[in-house]
N, C-alpha and C positions, 0 to 999 in steps of 0.2 A: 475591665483590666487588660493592660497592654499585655502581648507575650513578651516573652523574657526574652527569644532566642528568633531570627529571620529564619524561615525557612530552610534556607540554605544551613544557616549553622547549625539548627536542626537535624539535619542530613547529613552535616558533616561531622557532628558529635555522635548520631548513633555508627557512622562510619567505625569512629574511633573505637567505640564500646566493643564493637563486633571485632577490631584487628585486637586489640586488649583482651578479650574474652578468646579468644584465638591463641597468641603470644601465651597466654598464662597454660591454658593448656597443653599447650607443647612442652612448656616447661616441666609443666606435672607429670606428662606423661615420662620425658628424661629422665624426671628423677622422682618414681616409686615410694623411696625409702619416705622422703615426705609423705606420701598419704600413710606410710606405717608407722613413721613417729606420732603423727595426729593422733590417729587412731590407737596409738598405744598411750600416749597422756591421758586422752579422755576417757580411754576403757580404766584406767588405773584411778581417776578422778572418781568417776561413776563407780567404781569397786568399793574405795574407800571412802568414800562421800566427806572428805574433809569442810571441816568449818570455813577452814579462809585455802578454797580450792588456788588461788594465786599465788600463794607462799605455800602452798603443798607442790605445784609443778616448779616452781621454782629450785626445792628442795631435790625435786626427782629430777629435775637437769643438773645440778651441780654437782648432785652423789651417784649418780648413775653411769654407767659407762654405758653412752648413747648408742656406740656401733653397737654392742651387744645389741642393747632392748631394740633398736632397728631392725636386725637380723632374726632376731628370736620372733620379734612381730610379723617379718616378713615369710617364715619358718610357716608358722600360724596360717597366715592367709593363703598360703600355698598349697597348705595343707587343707587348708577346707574348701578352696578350687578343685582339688583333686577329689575330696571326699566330695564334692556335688557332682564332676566331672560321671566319678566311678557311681554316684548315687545315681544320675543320671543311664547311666547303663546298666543298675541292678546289681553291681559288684557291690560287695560289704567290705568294709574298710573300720581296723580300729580305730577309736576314739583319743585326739591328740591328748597330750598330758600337758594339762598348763600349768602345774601345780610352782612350776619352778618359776617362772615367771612371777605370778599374783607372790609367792613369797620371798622375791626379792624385793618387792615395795612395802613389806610389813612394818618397817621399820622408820617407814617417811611418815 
């Protein structure tokens, strides 16, 4: 079987990959709030294990007021960089309260 690709273009597509896999990065890293909306869809997917998970985020984007659950999520993960931070050092730190959050999505 013949290759698909010359050598060169080879070299030249994994070029690509790595400046693309670079660019995206930088991106993510600009902007945060993206990996805390992720991670707040699928913590809230995973929480309520809906039947047709597509049409349940669907519903938590169009009823939700995203800055919030951004902020709140971002609140969260700050919060338990700190709490490793301090766990790291042996300081005791209370236990964040997420209750407000999980029951703003009771209702999707």
């Amino acid at each position: 079987m013949a290759a698909l690709f010359t050598p060169e273009q080879e070299a030249r597509l994994k070029q690509k990959k790595v400046e693309l896999k670079i660019a995206n990065e930088r991106y993510l890293r600009q902007h945060p709030e993206l990996n805390d909306l992720l991670s707040e869809v699928v913590g809230q997917t995973l929480l309520h294990r809906p039947d047709d998970p597509v049409a349940f985020t669907e519903r938590m984007m169009i009823e939700s007021d995203l800055a919030q659950m951004v902020a709140e999520a971002r609140a969260r993960r700050e919060a338990m960089q700190t709490k490793q931070i301090d766990d790291d050092r042996g300081i005791e730190t209370p236990q964040t309260n997420l209750s407000a959050s999980v029951q703003s999505f009771s209702n999707i």
